[in-house]
C-alpha positions as CSV (number, residue, x, y, z in Angstrom):
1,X,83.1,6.2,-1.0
2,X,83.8,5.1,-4.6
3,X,81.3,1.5,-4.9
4,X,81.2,-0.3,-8.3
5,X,78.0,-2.2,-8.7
6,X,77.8,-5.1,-11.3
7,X,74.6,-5.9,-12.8
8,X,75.5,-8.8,-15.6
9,X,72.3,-8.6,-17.3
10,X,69.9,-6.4,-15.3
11,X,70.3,-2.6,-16.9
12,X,69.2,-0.1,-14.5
13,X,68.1,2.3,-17.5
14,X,66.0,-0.2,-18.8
15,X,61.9,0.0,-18.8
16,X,60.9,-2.5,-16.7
17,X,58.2,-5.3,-17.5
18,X,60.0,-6.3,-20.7
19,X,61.7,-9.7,-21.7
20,X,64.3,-9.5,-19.6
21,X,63.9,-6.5,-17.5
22,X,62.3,-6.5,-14.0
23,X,63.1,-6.4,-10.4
24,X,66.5,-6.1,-10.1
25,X,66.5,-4.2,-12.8
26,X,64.7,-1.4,-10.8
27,X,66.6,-2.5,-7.5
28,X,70.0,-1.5,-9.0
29,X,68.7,2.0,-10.2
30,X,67.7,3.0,-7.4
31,X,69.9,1.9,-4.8
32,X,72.6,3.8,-7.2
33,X,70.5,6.3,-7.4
34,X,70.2,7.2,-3.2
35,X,73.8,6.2,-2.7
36,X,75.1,8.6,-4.9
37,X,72.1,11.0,-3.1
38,X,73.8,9.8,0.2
39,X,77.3,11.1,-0.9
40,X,78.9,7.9,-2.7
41,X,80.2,7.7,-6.0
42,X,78.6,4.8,-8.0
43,X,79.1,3.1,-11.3
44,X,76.9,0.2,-12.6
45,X,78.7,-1.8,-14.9
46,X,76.5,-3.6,-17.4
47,X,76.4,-5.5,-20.6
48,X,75.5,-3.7,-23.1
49,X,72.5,-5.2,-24.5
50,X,71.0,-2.2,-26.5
51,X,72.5,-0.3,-29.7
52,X,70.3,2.4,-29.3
53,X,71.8,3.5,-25.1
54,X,75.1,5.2,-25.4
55,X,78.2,3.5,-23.8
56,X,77.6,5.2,-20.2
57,X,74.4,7.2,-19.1
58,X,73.9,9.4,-16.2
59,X,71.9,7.6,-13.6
60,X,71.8,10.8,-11.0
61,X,74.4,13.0,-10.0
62,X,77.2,10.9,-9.1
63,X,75.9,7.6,-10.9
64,X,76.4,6.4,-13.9
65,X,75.8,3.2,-15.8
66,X,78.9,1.8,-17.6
67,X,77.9,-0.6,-20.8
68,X,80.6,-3.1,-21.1
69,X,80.5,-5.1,-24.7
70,X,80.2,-8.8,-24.6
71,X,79.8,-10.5,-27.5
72,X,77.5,-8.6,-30.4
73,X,75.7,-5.7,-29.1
74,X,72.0,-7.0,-28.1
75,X,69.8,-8.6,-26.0
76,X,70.9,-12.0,-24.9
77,X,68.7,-14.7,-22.6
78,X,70.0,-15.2,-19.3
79,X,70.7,-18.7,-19.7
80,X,73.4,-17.8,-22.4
81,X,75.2,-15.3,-20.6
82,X,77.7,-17.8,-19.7
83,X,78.8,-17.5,-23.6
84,X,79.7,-13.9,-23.0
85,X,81.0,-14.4,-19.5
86,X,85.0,-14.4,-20.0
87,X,84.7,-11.0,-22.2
88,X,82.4,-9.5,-19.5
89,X,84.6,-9.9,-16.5
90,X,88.0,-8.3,-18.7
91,X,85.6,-5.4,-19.2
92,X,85.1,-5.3,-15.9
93,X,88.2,-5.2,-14.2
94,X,89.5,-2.9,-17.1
95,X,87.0,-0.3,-16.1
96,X,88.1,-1.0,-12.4
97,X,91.7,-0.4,-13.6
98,X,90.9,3.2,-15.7
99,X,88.4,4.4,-12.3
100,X,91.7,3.6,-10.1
101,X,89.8,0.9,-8.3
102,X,87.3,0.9,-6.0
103,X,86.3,1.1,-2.1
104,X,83.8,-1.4,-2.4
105,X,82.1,-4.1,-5.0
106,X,78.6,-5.2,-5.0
107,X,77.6,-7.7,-7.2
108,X,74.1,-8.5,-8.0
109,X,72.7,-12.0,-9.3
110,X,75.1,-14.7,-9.8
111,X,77.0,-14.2,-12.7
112,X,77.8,-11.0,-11.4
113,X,78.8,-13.0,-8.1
114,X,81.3,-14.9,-10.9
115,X,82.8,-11.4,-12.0
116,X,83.1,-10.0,-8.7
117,X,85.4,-13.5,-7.4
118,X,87.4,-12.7,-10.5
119,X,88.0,-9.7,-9.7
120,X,88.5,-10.3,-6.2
121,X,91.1,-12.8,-7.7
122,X,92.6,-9.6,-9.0
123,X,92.1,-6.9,-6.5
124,X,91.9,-6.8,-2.7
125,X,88.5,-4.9,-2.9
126,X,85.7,-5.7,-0.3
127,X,82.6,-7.8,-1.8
128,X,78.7,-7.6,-1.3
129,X,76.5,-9.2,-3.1
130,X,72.5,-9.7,-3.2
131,X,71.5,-12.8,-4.9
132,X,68.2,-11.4,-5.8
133,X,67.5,-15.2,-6.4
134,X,68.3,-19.0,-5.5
135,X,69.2,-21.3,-8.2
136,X,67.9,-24.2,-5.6
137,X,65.0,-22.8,-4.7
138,X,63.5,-21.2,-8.0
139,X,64.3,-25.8,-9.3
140,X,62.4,-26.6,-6.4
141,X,59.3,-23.8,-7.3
142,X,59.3,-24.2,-11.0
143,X,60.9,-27.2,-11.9
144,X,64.2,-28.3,-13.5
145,X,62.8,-28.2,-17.2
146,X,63.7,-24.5,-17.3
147,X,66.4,-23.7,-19.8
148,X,68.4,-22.0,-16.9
149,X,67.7,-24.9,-14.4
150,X,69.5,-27.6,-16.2
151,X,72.4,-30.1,-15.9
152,X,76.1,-27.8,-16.1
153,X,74.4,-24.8,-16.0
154,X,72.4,-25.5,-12.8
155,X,75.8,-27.2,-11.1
156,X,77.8,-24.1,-12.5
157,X,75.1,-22.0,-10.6
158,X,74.9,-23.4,-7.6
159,X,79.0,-23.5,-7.1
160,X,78.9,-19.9,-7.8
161,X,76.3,-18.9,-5.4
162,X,78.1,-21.3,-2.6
163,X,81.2,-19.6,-3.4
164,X,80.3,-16.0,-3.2
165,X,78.8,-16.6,0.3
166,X,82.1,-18.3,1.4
167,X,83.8,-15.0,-0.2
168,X,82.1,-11.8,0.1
169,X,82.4,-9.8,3.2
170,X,78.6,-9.3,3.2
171,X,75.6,-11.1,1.9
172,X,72.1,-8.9,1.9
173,X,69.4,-11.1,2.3
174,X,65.7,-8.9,1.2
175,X,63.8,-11.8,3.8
176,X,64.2,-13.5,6.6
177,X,62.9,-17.0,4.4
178,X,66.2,-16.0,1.7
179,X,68.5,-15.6,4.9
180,X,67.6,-18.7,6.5
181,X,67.9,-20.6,2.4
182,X,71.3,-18.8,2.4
183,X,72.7,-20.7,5.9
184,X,70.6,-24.5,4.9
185,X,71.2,-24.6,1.5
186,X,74.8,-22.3,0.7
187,X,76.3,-22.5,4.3
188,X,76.9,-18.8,4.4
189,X,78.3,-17.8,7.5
190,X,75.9,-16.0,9.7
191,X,78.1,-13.4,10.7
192,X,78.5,-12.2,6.8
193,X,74.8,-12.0,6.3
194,X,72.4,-9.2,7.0
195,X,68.8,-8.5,6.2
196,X,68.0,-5.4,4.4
197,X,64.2,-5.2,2.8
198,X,64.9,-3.6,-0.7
199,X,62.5,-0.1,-0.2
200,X,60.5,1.9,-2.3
201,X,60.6,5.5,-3.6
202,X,57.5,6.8,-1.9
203,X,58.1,10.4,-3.7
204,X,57.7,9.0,-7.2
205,X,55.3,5.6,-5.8
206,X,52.7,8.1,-4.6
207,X,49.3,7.1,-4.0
208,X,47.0,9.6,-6.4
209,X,43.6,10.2,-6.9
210,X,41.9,7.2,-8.2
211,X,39.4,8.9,-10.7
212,X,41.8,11.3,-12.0
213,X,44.3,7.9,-12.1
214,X,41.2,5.9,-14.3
215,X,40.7,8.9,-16.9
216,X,44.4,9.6,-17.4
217,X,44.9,5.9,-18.3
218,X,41.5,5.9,-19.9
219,X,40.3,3.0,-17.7
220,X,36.3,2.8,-16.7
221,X,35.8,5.0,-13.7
222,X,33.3,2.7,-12.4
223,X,34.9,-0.7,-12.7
224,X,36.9,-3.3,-10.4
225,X,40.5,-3.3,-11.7
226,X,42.6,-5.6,-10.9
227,X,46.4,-5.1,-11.9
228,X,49.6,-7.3,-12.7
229,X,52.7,-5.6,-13.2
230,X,55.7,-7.8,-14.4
231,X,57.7,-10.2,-17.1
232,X,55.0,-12.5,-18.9
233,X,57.5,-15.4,-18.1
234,X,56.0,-18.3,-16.9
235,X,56.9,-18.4,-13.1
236,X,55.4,-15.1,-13.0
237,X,52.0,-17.5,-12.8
238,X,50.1,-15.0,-15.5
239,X,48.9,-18.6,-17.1
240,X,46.9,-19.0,-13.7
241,X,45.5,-15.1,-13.3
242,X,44.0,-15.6,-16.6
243,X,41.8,-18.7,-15.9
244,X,41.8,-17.0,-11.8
245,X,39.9,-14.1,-13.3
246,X,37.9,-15.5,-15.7
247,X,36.4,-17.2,-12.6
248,X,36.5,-13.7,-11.1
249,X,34.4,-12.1,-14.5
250,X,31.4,-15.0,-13.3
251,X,31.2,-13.2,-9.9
252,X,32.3,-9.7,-10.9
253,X,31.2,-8.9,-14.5
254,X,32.1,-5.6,-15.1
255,X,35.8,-6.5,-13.7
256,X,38.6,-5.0,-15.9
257,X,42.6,-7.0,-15.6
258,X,45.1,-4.3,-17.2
259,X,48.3,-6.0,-17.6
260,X,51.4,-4.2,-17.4
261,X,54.4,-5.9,-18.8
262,X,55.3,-8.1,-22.0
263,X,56.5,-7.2,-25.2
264,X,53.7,-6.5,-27.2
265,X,51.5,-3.3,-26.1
266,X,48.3,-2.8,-27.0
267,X,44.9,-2.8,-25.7
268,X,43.2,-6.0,-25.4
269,X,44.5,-7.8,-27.8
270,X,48.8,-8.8,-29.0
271,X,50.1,-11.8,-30.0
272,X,52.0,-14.8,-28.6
273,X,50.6,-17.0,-25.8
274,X,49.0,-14.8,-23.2
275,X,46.7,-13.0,-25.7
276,X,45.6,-16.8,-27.0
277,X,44.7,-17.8,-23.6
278,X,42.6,-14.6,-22.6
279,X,41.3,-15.6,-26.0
280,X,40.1,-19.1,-24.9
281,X,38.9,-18.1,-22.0
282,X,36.3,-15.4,-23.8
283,X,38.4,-12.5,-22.2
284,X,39.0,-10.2,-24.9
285,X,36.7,-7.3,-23.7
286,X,37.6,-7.8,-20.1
287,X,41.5,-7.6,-20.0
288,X,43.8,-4.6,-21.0
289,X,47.0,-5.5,-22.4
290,X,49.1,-2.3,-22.0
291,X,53.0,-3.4,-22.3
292,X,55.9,-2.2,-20.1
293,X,55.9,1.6,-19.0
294,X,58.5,3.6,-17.4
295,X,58.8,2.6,-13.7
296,X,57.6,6.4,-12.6
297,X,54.3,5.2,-14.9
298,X,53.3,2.6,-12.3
299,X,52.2,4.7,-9.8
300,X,49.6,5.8,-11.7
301,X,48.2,2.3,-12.3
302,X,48.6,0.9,-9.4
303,X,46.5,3.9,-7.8
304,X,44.0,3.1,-10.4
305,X,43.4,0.0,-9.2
306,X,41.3,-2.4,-6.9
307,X,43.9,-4.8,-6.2
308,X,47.0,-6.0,-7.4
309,X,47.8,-9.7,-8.5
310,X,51.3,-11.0,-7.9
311,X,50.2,-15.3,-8.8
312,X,54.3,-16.2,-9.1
313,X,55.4,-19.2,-8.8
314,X,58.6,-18.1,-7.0
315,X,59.9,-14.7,-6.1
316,X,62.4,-14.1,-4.0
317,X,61.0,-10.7,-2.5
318,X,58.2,-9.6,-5.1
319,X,59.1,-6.0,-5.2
320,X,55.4,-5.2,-7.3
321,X,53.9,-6.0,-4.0
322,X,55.4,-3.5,-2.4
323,X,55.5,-0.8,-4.8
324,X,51.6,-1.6,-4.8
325,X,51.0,-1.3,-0.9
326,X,53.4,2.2,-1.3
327,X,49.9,3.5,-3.9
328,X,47.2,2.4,-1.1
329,X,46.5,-1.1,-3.1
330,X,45.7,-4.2,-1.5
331,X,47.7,-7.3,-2.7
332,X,46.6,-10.9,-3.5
333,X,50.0,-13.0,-3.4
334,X,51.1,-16.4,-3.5
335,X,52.4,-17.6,-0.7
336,X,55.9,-18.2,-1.9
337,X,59.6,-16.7,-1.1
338,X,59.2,-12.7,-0.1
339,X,56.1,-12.6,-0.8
340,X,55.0,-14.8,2.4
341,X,56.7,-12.0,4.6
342,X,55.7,-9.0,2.4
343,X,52.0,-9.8,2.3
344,X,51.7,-11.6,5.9
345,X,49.5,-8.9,6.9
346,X,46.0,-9.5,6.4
347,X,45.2,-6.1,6.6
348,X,47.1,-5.1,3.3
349,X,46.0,-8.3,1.8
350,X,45.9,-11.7,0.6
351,X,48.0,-14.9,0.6
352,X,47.4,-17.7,-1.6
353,X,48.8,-21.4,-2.9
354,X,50.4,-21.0,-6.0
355,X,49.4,-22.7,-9.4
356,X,45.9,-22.8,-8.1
357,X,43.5,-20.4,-9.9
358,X,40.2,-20.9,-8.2
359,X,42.0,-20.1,-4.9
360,X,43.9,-16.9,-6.7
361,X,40.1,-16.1,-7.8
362,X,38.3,-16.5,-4.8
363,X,41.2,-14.1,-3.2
364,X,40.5,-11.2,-5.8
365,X,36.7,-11.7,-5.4
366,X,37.3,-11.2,-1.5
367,X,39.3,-8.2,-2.0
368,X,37.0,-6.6,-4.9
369,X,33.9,-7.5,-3.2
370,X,35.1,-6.4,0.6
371,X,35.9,-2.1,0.1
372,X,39.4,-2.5,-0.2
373,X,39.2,1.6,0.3
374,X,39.2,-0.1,3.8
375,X,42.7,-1.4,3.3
376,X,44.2,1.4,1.9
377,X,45.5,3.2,4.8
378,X,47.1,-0.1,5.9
379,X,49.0,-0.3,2.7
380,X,50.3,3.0,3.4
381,X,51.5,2.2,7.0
382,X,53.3,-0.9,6.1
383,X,55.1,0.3,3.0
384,X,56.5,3.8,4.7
385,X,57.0,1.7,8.1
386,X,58.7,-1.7,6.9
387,X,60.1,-0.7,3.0
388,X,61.3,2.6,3.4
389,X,64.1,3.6,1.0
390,X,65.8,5.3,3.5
391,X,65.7,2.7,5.6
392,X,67.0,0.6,2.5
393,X,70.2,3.2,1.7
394,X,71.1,3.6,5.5
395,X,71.1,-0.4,5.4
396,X,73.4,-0.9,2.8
397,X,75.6,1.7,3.6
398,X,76.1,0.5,7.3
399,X,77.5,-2.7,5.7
400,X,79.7,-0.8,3.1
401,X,81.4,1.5,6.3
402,X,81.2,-2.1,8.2
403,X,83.3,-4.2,5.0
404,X,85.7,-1.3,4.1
405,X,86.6,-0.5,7.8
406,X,90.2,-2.0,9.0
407,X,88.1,-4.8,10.8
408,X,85.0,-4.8,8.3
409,X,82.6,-7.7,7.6
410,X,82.3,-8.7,11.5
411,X,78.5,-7.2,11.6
412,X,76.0,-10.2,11.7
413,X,72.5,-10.3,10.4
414,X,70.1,-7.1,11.2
C-alpha cells in the first residue's frame, strides 16, 4: 500500500522541543516509520523549512520525507503558513503526479487538511486525517488574543476543519474528549470517525537505570527531579511550573526542574522570558535549562526523573505524558484535552486545574514527597497496555484497508 502523508509544517526529521517542533512532529515519524515496518510504502511531504536537510531524507526503509519549497527556504510561524499555502499544495500534487499517485492520503493538522481537499479536488484518492488539534477548543483554552486565533484566520480554520470531516473517509480521533468535540462542534459523521491513541516506542522509550540515567546527564544522584519536556510557548503553561516549583523549592529544597525544550540550551541560565522568570523567582541554582534533544535522548531524562510536569493550557492528547509513563515516571497533568484521559489514573499520577500554580505545586510535592518508586510499575502497565505502538500501526492500518476497499470508510468509531 503506497500512503502519502502531509505534514504542512510538522517535519518528522526535526529535534523536537524547538520553536516549532513538537508532537506531531514526533507522531508523523513514527507512524511512517512502523507503516513502512508493517509493509507500506510512505512518503511525508513537507515544507521545507531548513537549508541545511537535503530535499528528501530516508525516514526508515520504505519512508522517506519529501521537502516541498514554499516560499524562501526557512522556518516560518504557523500562523503565516497561509502565505505559502497555494505554492505548497502545487508541490504537493506534483509529487503525487511523479510517484503515480497514491492508495491513500493522510493529512495531519489543518492546513494539511486544506492540501489534502485540493487534492482530493484533483484525484479520487481516499482521505484520513488527524487534526492533532481544534481551532475551537485551543480559543476556548487559551484565548482568542493568539496570533493564530484571530478574525479570517480563525474563520478560515474552522471552515477547514468542518470541511475535512464532511470529506475524508476517516477521521482518527487520539481521545474519546477530541471525538466527542469532533461530532458537537464540526458535525463529523460518526460513522467516519475512529479512536486510535497515538502509542509509543517502548524499544527506544525504555525505562533505564535511574543512577546511571543522573550521572550520564550529570544531574545530582540524590535529588528530586522534576522534568518538562516540550515548546516554551505559552499554552504549554511553563509561566505557571516556574512559580508552581518555586512553591515546590519551600517544601522540597534540594529539588532540581531540568527543562527540556526551547531554543536556547544551556544549564541554568539562557535568555528570553523563561530564564527572566526563574530569575525572579530566585531559581537560578535550582532549574536546569538543557534545550531540545533528539527524541531517542528523552528516555534518558525521563528515567532520571521524579516526575514529570505537563501544566498546558490545552493539549489535545499530551504525547510527553505518555512517553513519560512508557520510562516508569509518574505524571502531574492539567486536567485539560488528552491529558484528562491519559493521566485519569491515579496510580500513574496526578490531575490538576490549569493556570493555577499552587495546585500544580502541591501535585509535585505529593508526588516527590510520596515514593513515586511506588508508581512506577503502574506507569509501565498503562503505557504497554493502553499506548502501544503496535496497537497504534494495527489501528491506522485497519482504517487504511477499511477506506481503500471497494466499500471503504463504513467502519465507525473503535
Amino acid at each position: 500500500m503506497r500512503v502519502l502523508h502531509i505534514s504542512d509544517h510538522a517535519d518528522p526529521m526535526a529535534t523536537p522541543g524547538g520553536e516549532f517542533c513538537g508532537g506531531q512532529n514526533v507522531y508523523v515519524r513514527e507512524l511512517a516509520r512502523r507503516l513502512a515496518g508493517s509493509g507500506c510504502t510512505v512518503d511525508v511531504v513537507t515544507r521545507w523549512a531548513d537549508g541545511r536537510l537535503a530535499r528528501e531524507e530516508a525516514i526508515a526503509p520504505g519512508a522517506r520525507t519529501v521537502r516541498v519549497p514554499a516560499g524562501p527556504v526557512g522556518p516560518l510561524p504557523r500562523e503565516r503558513f497561509g502565505e505559502v499555502l497555494d505554492e505548497f499544495c502545487e508541490g504537493v500534487v506534483e509529487l503525487h503526479r511523479e510517484a503515480g499517485g497514491y492508495d491513500v492520503v493522510h493529512s495531519h493538522y489543518w492546513y494539511s487538511a486544506a492540501v489534502a481537499l485540493r487534492l482530493g479536488d484533483r484525484h479520487p484518492v481516499p482521505l484520513v486525517h488527524t487534526h492533532h488539534s481544534l481551532g475551537a477548543v485551543r480559543r476556548a483554552a487559551i484565548g482568542p488574543g493568539a496570533a493564530d486565533q484571530t478574525g479570517e484566520h480563525f474563520a478560515a480554520r474552522h471552515r477547514i476543519e468542518r470541511r475535512i470531516g464532511l470529506r475524508a473517509a476517516a477521521v482518527v480521533a487520539s481521545s474519546p474528549g477530541e471525538l466527542t468535540d469532533l461530532q458537537r462542534l464540526f458535525g463529523t459523521p460518526r460513522r467516519t470517525l475512529h479512536l486510535v491513541p497515538p502509542g509509543v516506542d517502548t524499544a527506544v522509550l525504555v525505562p533505564r537505570d535511574r543512577n546511571l540515567a543522573r550521572a550520564e546527564l550529570g544531574l545530582p544522584a540524590d535529588a528530586p527531579v522534576v522534568l518538562f519536556v516540550g515548546r516554551l510557548e505559552a499554552r504549554k503553561g511553563w509561566e505557571d511550573l516556574v512559580p508552581a516549583f518555586a512553591l515546590v523549592r519551600q517544601a522540597v529544597p534540594a529539588a532540581v526542574l531540568v527543562v527540556v525544550g526551547g531554543e536556547a540550551p544551556g544549564r541554568r541560565t539562557g535568555p528570553g522570558p523563561l530564564a527572566a522568570l526563574i530569575e525572579n523567582h530566585g531559581l537560578t541554582e535550582g532549574v536546569d535549562l538543557r534545550g531540545p534533544v533528539p527524541h531517542a535522548a528523552t528516555a534518558r531524562y525521563y528515567s532520571a526523573a521524579d516526575v514529570t510536569a505537563v501544566p498546558s493550557h490545552y493539549e489535545p492528547f499530551g504525547l510527553v505524558a505518555v512517553e513519560s509513563m512508557a520510562c516508569g515516571t509518574p505524571v502531574v497533568a492539567t486536567r485539560v484535552g488528552g491529558l484528562r484521559w491519559s493521566v485519569a489514573d491515579p496510580r500513574v499520577g496526578v490531575l490538576v486545574p490549569p493556570r493555577n500554580p499552587a495546585a500544580l505545586a502541591a501535585a509535585l510535592i505529593e508526588v516527590l514527597t510520596s515514593a513515586p518508586a511506588a508508581r512506577r510499575q503502574a506507569c509501565l502497565d498503562h503505557a504497554s497496555s493502553v499506548y502501544g505502538a503496535q496497537r497504534w500501526t494495527d489501528g491506522i492500518r485497519s482504517i487504511y484497508r477499511r477506506v481503500t476497499a471497494p466499500r471503504g470508510g463504513s467502519g465507525g468509531a473503535e
